[in-house]
VEXVEXRO-341785 format. One record per residue (C-alpha): x negated, y, z; residue in three letters. Coordinates in Angstrom, 1 decimal. Example, Ala and Ser with C-alpha at 12.3 -4.5 7.8 and 13.67 -1.06 7.14 Angstrom:
# VEXVEXRO-341785
(site (-12.3, -4.5, 7.8), "Ala")
(site (-13.7, -1.1, 7.1), "Ser")
# end
This chain:
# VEXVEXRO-341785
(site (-1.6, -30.4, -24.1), "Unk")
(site (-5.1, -29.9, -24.8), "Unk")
(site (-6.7, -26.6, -23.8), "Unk")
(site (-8.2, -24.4, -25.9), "Unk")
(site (-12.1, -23.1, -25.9), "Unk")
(site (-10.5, -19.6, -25.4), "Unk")
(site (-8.2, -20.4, -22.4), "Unk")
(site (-9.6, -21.0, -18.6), "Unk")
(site (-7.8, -22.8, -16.1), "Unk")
(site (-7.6, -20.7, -13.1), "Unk")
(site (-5.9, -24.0, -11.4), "Unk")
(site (-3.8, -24.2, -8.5), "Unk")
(site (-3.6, -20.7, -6.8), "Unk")
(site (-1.6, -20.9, -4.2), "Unk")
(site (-2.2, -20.9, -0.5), "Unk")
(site (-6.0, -20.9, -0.4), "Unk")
(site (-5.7, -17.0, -2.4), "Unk")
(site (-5.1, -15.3, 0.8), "Unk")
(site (-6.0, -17.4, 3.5), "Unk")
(site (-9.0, -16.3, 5.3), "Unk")
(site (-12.5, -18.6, 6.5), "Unk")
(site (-12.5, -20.3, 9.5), "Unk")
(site (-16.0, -18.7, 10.6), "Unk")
(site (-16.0, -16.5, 13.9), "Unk")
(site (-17.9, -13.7, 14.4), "Unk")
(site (-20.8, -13.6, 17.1), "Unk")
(site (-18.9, -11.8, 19.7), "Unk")
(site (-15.1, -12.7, 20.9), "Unk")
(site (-13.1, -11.2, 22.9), "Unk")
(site (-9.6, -12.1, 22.0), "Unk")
(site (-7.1, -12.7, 19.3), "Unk")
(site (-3.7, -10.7, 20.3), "Unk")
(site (-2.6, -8.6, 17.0), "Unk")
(site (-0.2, -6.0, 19.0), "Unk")
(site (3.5, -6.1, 19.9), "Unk")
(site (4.5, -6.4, 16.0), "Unk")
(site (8.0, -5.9, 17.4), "Unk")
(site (9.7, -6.3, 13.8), "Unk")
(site (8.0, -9.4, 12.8), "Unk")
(site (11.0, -11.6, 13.6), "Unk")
(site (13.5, -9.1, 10.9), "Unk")
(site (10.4, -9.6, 8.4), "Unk")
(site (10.4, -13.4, 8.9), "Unk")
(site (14.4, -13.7, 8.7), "Unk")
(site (14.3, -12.6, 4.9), "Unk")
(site (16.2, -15.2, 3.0), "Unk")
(site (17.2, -16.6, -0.2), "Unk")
(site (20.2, -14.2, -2.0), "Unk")
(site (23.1, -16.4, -3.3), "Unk")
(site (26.4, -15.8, -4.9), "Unk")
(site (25.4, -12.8, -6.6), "Unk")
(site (27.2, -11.3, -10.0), "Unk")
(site (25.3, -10.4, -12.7), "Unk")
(site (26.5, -6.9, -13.1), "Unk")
(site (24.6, -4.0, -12.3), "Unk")
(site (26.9, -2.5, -9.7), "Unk")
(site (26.8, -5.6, -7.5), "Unk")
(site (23.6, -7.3, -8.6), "Unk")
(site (19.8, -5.1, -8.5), "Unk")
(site (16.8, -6.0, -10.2), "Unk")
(site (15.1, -6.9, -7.3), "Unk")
(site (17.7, -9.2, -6.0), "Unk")
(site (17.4, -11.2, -9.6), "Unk")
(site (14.0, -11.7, -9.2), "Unk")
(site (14.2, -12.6, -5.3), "Unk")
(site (16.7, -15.4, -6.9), "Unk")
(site (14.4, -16.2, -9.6), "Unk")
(site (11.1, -16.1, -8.3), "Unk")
(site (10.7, -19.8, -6.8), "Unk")
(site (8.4, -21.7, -9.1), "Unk")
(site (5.9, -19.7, -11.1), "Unk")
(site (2.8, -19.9, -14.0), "Unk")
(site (0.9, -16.9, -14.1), "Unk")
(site (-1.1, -15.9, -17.1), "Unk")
(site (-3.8, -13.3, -17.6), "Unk")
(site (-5.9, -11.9, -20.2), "Unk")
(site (-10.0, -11.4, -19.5), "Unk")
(site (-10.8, -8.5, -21.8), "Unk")
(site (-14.2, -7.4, -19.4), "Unk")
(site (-16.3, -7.8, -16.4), "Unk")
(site (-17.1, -11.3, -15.4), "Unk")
(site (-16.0, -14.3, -15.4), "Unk")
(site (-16.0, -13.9, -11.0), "Unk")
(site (-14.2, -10.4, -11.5), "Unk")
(site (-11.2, -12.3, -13.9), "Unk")
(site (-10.8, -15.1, -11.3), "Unk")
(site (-10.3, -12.4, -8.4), "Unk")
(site (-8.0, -10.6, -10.4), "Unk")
(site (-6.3, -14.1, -11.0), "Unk")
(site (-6.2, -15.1, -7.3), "Unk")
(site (-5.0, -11.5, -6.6), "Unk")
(site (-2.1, -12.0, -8.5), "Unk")
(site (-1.1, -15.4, -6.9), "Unk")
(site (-1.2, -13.4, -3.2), "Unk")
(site (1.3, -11.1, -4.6), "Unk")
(site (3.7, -13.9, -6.1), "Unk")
(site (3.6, -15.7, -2.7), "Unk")
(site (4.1, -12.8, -0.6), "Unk")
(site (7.1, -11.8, -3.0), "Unk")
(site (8.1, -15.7, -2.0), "Unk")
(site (7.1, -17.6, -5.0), "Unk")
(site (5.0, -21.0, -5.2), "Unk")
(site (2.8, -20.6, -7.7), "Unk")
(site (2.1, -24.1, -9.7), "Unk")
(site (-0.4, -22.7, -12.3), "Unk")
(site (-2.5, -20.0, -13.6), "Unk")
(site (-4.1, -19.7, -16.9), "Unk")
(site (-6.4, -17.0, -18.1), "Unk")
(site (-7.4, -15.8, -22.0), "Unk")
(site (-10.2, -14.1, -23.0), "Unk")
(site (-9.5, -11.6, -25.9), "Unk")
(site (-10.8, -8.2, -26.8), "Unk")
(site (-7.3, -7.0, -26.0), "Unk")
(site (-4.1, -7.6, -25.4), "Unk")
(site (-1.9, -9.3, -28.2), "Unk")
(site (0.3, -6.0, -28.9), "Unk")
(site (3.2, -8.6, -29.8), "Unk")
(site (2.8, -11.1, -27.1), "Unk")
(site (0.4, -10.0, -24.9), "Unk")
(site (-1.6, -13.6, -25.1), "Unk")
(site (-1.2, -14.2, -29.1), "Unk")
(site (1.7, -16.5, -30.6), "Unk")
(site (-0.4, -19.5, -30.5), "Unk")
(site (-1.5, -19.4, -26.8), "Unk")
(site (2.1, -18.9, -26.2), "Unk")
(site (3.5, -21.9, -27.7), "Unk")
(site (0.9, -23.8, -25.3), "Unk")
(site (2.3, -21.6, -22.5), "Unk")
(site (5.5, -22.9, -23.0), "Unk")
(site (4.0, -26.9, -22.6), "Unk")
(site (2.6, -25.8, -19.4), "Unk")
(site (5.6, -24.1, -18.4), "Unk")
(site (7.9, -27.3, -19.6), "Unk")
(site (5.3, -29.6, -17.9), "Unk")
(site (5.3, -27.5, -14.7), "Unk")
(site (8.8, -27.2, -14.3), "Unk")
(site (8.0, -23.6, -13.8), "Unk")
(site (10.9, -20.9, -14.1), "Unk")
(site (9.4, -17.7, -14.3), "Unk")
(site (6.0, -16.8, -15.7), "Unk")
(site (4.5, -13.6, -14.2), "Unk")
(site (1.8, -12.0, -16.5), "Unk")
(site (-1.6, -10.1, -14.9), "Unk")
(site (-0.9, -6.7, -16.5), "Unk")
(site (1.7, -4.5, -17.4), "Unk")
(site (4.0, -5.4, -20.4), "Unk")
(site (5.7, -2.9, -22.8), "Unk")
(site (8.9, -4.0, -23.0), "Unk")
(site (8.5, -5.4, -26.6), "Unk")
(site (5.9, -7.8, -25.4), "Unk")
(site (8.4, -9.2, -22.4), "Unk")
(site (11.0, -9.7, -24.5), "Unk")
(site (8.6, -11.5, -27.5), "Unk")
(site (6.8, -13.4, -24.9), "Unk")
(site (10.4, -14.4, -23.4), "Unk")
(site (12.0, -15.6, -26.3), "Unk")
(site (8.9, -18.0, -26.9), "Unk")
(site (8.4, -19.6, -23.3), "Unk")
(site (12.4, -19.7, -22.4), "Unk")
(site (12.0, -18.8, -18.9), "Unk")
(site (12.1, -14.9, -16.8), "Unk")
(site (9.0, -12.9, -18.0), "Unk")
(site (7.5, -10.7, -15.5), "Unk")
(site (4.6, -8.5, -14.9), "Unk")
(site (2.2, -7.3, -12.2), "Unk")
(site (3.9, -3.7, -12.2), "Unk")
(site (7.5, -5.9, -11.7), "Unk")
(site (5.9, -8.1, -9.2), "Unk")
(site (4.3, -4.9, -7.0), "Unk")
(site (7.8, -3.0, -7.4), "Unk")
(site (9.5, -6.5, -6.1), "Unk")
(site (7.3, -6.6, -2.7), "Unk")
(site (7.7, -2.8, -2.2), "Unk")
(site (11.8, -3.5, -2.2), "Unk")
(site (11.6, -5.9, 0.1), "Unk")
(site (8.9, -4.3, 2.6), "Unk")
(site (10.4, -1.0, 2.4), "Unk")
(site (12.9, -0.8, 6.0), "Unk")
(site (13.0, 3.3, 6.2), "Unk")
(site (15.3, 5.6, 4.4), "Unk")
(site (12.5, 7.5, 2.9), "Unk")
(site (10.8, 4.2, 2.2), "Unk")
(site (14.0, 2.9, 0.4), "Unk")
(site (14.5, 5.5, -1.4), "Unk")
(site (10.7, 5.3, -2.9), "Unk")
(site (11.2, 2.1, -3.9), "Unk")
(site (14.2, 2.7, -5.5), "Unk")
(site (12.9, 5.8, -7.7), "Unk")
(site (10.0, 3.9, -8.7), "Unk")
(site (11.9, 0.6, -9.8), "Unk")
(site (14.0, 2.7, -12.1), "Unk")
(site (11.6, 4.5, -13.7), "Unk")
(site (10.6, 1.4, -14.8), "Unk")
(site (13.5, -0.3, -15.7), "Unk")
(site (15.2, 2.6, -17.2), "Unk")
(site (13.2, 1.8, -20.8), "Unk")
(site (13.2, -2.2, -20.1), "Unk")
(site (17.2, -2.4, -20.2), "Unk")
(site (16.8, -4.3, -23.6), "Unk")
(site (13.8, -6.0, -22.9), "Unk")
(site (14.6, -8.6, -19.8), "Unk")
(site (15.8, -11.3, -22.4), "Unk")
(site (19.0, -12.6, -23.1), "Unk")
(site (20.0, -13.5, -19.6), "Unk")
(site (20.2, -9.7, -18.7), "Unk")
(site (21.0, -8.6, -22.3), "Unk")
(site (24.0, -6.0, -23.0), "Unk")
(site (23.3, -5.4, -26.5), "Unk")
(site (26.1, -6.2, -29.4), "Unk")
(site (24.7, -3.6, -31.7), "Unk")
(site (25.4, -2.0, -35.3), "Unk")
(site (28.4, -3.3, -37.6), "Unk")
(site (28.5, -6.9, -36.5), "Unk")
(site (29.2, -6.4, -32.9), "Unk")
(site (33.0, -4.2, -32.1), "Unk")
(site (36.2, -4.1, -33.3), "Unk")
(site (36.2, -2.0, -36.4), "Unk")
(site (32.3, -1.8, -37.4), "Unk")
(site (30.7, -0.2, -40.2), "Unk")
(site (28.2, 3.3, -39.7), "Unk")
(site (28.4, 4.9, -36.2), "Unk")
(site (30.2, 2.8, -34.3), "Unk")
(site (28.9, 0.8, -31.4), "Unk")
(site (29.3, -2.4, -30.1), "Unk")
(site (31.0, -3.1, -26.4), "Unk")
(site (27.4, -4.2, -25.5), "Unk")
(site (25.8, -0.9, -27.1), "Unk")
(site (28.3, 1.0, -24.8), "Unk")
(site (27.2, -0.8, -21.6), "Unk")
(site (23.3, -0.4, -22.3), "Unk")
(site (24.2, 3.6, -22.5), "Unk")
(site (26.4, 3.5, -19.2), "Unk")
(site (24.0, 1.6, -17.4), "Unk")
(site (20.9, 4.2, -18.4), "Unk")
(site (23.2, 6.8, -17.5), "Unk")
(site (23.7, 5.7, -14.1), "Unk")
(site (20.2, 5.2, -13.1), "Unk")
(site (19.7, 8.8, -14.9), "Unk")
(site (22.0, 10.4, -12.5), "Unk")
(site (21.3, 8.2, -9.8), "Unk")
(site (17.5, 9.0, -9.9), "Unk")
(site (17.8, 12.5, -9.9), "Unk")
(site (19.9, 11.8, -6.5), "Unk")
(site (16.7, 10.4, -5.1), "Unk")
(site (14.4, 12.7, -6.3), "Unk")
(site (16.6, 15.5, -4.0), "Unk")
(site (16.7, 12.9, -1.4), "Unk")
(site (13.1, 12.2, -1.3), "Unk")
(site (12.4, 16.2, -1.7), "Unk")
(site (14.6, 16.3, 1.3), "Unk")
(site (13.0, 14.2, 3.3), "Unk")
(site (9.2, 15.8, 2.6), "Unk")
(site (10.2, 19.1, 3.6), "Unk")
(site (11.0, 17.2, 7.2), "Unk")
(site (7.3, 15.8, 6.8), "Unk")
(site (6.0, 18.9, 5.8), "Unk")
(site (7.5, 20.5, 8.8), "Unk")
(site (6.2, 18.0, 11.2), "Unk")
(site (2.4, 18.2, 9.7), "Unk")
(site (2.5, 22.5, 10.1), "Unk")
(site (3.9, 21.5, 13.9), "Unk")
(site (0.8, 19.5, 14.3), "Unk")
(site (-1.7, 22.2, 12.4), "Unk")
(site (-0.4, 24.9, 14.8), "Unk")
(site (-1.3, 23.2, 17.6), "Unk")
(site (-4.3, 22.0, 16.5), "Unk")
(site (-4.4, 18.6, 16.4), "Unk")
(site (-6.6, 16.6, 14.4), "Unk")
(site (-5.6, 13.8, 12.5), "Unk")
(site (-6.9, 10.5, 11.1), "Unk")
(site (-5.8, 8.7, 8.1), "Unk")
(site (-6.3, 4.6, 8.0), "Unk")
(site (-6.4, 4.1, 4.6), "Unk")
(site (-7.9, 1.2, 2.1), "Unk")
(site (-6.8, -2.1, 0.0), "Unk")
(site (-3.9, -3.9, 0.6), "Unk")
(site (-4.2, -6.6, 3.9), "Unk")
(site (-7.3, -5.2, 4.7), "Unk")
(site (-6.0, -5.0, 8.1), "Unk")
(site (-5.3, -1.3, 9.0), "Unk")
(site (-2.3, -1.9, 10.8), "Unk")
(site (-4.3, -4.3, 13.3), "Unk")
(site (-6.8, -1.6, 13.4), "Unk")
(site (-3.7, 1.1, 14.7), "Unk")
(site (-2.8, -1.6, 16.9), "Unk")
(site (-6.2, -2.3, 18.8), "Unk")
(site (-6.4, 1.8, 19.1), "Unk")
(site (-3.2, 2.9, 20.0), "Unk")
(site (-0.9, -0.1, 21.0), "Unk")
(site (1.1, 1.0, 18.4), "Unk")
(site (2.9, -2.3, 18.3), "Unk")
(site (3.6, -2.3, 13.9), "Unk")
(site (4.1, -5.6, 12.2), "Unk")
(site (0.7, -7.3, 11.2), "Unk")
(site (1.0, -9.5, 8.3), "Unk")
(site (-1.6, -11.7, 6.8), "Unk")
(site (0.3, -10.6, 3.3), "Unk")
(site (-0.2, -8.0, 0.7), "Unk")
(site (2.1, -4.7, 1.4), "Unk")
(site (3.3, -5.6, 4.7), "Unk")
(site (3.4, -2.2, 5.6), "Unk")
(site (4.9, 0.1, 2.9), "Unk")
(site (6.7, 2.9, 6.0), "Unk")
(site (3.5, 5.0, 7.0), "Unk")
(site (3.5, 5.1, 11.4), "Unk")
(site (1.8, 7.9, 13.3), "Unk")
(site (0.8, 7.7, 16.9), "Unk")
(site (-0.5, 10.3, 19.4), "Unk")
(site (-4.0, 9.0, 21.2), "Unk")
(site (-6.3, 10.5, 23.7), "Unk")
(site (-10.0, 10.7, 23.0), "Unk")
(site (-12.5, 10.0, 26.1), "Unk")
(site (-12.9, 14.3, 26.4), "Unk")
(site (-8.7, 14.5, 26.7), "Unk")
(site (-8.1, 15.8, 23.5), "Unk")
(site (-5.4, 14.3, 21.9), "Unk")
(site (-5.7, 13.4, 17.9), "Unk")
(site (-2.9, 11.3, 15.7), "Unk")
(site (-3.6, 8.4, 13.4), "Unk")
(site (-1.4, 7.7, 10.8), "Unk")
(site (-1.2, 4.1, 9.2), "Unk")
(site (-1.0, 4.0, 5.2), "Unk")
(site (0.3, 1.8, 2.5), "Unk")
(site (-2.4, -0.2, 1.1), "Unk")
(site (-3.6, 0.2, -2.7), "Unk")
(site (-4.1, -2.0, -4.8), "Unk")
(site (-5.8, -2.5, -8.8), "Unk")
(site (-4.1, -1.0, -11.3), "Unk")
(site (-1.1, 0.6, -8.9), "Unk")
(site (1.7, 1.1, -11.0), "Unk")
(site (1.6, 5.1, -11.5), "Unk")
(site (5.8, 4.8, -10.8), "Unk")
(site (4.7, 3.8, -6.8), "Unk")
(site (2.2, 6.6, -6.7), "Unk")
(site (4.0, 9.3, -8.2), "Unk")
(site (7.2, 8.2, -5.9), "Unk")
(site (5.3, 7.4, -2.6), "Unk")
(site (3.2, 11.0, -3.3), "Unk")
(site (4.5, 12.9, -0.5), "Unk")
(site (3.9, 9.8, 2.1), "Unk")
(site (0.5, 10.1, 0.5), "Unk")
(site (0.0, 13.7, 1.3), "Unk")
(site (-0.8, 12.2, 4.6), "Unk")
(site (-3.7, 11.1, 3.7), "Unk")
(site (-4.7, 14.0, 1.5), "Unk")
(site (-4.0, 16.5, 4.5), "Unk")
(site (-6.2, 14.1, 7.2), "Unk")
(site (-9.1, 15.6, 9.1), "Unk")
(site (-11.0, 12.1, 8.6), "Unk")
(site (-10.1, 9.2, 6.4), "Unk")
(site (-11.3, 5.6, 8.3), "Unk")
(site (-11.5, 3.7, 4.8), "Unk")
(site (-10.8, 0.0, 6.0), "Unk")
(site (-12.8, -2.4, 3.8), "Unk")
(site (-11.9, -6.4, 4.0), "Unk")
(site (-15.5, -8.1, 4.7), "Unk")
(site (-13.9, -11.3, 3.7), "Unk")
(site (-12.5, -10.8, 0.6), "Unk")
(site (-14.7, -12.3, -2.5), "Unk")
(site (-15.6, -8.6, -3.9), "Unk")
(site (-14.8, -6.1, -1.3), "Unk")
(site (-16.8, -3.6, -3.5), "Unk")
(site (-14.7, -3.6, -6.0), "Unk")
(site (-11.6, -3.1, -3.7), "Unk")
(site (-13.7, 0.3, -2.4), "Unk")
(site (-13.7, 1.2, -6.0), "Unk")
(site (-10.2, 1.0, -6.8), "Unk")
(site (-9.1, 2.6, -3.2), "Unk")
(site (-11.1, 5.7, -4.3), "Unk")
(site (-9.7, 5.8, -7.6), "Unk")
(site (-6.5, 5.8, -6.2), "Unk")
(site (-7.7, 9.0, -3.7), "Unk")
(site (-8.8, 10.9, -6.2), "Unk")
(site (-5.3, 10.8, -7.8), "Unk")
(site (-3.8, 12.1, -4.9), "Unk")
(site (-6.3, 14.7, -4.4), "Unk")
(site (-7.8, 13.3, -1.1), "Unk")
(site (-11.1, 12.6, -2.4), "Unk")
(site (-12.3, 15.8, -0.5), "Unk")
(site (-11.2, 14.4, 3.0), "Unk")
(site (-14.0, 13.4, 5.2), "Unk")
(site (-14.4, 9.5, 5.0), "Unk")
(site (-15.8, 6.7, 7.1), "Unk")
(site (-16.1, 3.1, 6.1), "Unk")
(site (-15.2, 0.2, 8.6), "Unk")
(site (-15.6, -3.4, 7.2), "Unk")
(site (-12.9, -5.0, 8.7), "Unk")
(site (-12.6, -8.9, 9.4), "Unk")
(site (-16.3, -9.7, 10.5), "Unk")
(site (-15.0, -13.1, 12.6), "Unk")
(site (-13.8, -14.2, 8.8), "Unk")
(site (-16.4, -13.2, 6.6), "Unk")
(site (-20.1, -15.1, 6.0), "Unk")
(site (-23.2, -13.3, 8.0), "Unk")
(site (-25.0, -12.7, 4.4), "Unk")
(site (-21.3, -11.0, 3.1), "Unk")
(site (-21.9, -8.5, 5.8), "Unk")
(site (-25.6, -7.8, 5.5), "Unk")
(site (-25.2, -7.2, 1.7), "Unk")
(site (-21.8, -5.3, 2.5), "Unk")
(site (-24.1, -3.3, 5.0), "Unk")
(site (-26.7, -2.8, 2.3), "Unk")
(site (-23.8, -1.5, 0.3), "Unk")
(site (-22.3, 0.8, 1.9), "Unk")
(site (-24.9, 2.6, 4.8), "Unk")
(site (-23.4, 3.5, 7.7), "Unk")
(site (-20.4, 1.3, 7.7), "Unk")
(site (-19.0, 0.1, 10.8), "Unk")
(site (-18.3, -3.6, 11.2), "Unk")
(site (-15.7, -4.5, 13.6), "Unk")
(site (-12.7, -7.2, 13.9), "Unk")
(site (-9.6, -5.9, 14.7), "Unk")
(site (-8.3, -9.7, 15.2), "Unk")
(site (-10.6, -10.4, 18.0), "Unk")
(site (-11.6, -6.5, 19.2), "Unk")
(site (-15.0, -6.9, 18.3), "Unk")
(site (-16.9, -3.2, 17.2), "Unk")
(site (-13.4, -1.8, 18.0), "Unk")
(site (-15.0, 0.7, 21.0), "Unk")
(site (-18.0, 1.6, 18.9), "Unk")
(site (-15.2, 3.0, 16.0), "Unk")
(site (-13.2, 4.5, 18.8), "Unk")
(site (-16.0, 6.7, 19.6), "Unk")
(site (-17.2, 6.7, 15.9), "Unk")
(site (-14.0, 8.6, 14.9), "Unk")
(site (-13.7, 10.9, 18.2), "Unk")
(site (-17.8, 12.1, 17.2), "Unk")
(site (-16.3, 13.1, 13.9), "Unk")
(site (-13.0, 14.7, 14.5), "Unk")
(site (-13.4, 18.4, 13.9), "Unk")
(site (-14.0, 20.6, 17.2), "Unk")
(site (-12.1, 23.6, 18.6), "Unk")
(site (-14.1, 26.8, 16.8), "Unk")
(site (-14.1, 29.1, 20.4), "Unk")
(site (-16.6, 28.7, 23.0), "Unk")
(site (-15.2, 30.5, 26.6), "Unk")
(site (-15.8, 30.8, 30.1), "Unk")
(site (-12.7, 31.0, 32.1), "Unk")
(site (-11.4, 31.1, 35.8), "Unk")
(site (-8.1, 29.7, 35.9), "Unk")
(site (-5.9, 30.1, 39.2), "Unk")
(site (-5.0, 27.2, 40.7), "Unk")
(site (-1.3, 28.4, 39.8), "Unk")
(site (-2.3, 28.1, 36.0), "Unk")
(site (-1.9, 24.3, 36.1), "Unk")
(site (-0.1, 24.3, 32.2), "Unk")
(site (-2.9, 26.3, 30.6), "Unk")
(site (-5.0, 23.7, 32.1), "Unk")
(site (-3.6, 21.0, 31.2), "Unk")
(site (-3.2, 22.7, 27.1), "Unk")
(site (-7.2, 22.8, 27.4), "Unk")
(site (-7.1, 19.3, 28.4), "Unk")
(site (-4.6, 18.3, 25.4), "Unk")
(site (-5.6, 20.9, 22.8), "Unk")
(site (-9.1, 21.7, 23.4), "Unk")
(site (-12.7, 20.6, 24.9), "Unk")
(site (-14.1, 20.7, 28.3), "Unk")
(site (-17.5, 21.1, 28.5), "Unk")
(site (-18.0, 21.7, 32.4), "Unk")
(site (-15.7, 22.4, 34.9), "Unk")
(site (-15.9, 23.6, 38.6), "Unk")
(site (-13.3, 24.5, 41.4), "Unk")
(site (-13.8, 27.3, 43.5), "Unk")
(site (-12.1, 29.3, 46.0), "Unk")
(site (-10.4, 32.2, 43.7), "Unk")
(site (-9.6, 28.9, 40.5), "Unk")
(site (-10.7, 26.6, 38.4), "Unk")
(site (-14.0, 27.9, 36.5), "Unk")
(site (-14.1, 25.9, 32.7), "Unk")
(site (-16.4, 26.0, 29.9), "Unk")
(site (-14.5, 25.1, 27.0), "Unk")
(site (-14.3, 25.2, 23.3), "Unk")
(site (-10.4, 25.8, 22.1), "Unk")
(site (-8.4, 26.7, 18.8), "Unk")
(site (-8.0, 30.3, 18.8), "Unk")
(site (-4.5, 30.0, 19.6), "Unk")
(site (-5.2, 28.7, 23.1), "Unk")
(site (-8.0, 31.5, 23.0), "Unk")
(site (-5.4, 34.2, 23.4), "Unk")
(site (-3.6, 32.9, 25.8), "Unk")
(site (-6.6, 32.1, 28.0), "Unk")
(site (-7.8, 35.3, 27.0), "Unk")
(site (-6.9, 36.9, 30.8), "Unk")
(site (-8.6, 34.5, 32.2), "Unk")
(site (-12.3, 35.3, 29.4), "Unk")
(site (-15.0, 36.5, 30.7), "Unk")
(site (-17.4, 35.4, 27.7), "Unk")
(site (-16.9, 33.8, 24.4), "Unk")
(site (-18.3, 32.7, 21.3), "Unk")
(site (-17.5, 30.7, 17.9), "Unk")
(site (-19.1, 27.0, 17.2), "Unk")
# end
């Protein structure tokens, strides 16, 4: 086959598109990544076999589990540079091999646009189809998402599954996804994309007779057996996504309730949010022991985790660990995964985790607060940490620094930077708005230890009738310790 002067060879993108440098930061101090007490049910995923191929025993994700093995991906460069396409590129080989492909080539176009018929034109399709022949490839995965027309053209032309980026994120999220609310998600969001790609998955998953020639009787207004299966299946995921929807409303009045428990008693929260394996469940780890599975892979964590921790003055605060985002996140995920989302829309502070090592980290801040301002949390308070330092090049970190002022550079691998952040995040949670001098009896010991919890303690001094305290609290803690007042102000 000889390559045309339109097409690039991304070559072989496999292992070497997530694996990070072997440089070390300055300043070590050790490698352990937490408990991670469910890595050993992450790594026991295997293979599905025996499976039927009708929709009550067999899902979409289970198909593509059994069908992803060896893969071509192909991509269209339509703007930016040349650098920007070949990230995009080696983005997409990450996500194949975390869904558990091995990728054996990857071909990029540049065009305008997007062939409206077969996404790469019919001519660069044909030479797809060599590479895919040569390769010995089964599936080819495509870096965009594909109308259902252009799956089933492109299909019929290379002989093998067609899939695209939105299919391939929806595949990972399926088979991270562990809690019922997580599940459920998933679920909602694969079938809103199915539901209008029934047809268009090519003949292996086709139900479609159609018109005269394809039931007993024919001619106008009849349908074919296949016709009638097409129409039960939609009807099920119908009727089985407005189940979920209840189920998932369900299940955010439960959040809901726990976030007003928190807001009443006034404790702050922090949001880790940022790009996909940027590392912010290694960063709840080294903060709170949390123990949550770190994963050099993209969407390891997809079931948000929220831990209680203590700041150096005693009060307590909560920092919730996010999904990551990614380019071009399929609006299905974001729209289904809102209400875990919310989360991070209803934080005190947002500590936006930023991967130092990753070719164009900027561009990964860009798409992370593209994605915030969708879920109306561009308004939360944020701080940027470039995670990674003992990976990433010293001059990658003084330009990233240059950047983005004020960023905080740590390692959650090796716990370097990690007690600077700690006392980065506890300067800017927000403080208690009451300012009081109290004398506590020494028979007061609970309201003592609520200031302690809930509040700030600015002095404190025992004397012979209590426990004298200078403290800032919520005003809910104000009118209990209101007996107690002899002075008091707002901050």
């Amino acid at each position: 086959m000889s390559p045309s002067s339109t097409a690039r060879r991304a070559g072989a993108l496999g292992d070497s598109a997530i694996r990070l440098r072997p440089e070390l930061a300055p300043e070590v101090e050790d490698d352990f990544d937490g408990d991670q007490f469910d890595r050993e049910e992450r790594q026991a995923l295997r293979r599905v076999v025996g499976l039927s191929t009708e929709l009550t025993d067999v899902t979409e994700v289970e198909y593509r589990q059994l069908r992803l093995e060896r893969v071509v991906l192909v991509g269209v460069w339509t703007e930016g540079t040349i650098e920007d396409a070949e990230n995009s590129m080696a983005e997409l080989a990450a996500l194949a091999e975390t869904a558990g492909s091995q990728v054996l080539e990857g071909l990029m176009q540049r065009r305008d646009r997007p062939d409206p018929a077969t996404y790469i034109g019919s001519g660069k399709a044909n030479e797809l189809r060599e590479v895919v022949l040569a390769s010995g490839a089964d599936t080819v995965i495509c870096d965009g998402e594909l109308s259902p027309a252009q799956l089933n053209a492109l299909e019929k032309v290379v002989k093998v599954k067609v899939i695209d980026r939105t299919a391939l994120i929806l595949d990972i999220f399926a088979q991270h996804a562990h809690t019922r609310e997580g599940r459920a998600q998933v679920s909602l969001a694969q079938m809103e994309y199915m539901l209008p790609r029934l047809r268009g998955w090519g003949e292996s998953m086709s139900r479609q007779a159609g018109g005269a020639g394809g039931g007993a009787g024919g001619g106008v207004g009849t349908r074919g057996p296949g016709e009638t299966k097409i129409e039960t299946d939609r009807r099920r995921i119908r009727e089985r996504m407005a189940k979920l929807r209840r189920e998932i409303k369900g299940m955010k009045q439960a959040r809901d309730t726990k976030r007003a428990s928190r807001r009443r008693n006034e404790v702050p929260s922090v949001a880790i949010a940022g790009y996909t394996n940027a590392g912010k469940s290694s960063l709840l780890n080294r903060l709170t022991g949390a123990g949550v599975l770190v994963e050099n892979a993209l969407f390891a964590t997809l079931d948000p985790t929220t831990r209680r921790t203590e700041a150096a003055d005693g009060r307590e605060y909560t920092l919730s660990d996010t999904v990551g985002f990614v380019r071009h996140l399929p609006h299905q995920l974001v729209e289904a995964f809102r209400s875990t989302l919310e989360e991070v829309a209803d934080a005190d502070l947002l500590v936006h985790v930023v991967d130092g090592s990753h070719p164009d980290p900027i561009a990964q801040v860009n798409a992370v607060r593209e994605v915030l301002a969708d879920i109306e949390a561009a308004q939360v308070p944020e701080m940027i940490v470039v995670n990674k330092a003992d990976a990433a090049s010293p001059e990658a970190l003084l330009e990233l620094r240059q950047a983005l002022p004020g960023a905080l550079v740590v390692s959650a691998h090796t716990g370097f930077g990690i007690d600077e952040l700690r006392a980065a995040i506890e300067e800017r949670l927000p403080r208690p708005a009451l300012e009081l001098h109290v004398r506590l009896p020494y028979d007061q010991g609970g309201l003592v230890s609520r200031i302690h919890a809930e509040g700030e303690v600015l002095s404190s001094e025992h004397t012979t009738d209590g426990t004298e305290l200078h403290v800032r609290v919520h005003p809910g803690l104000a009118a209990a310790l209101q007996p107690y007042a002899g002075t008091s102000q707002h901050v």
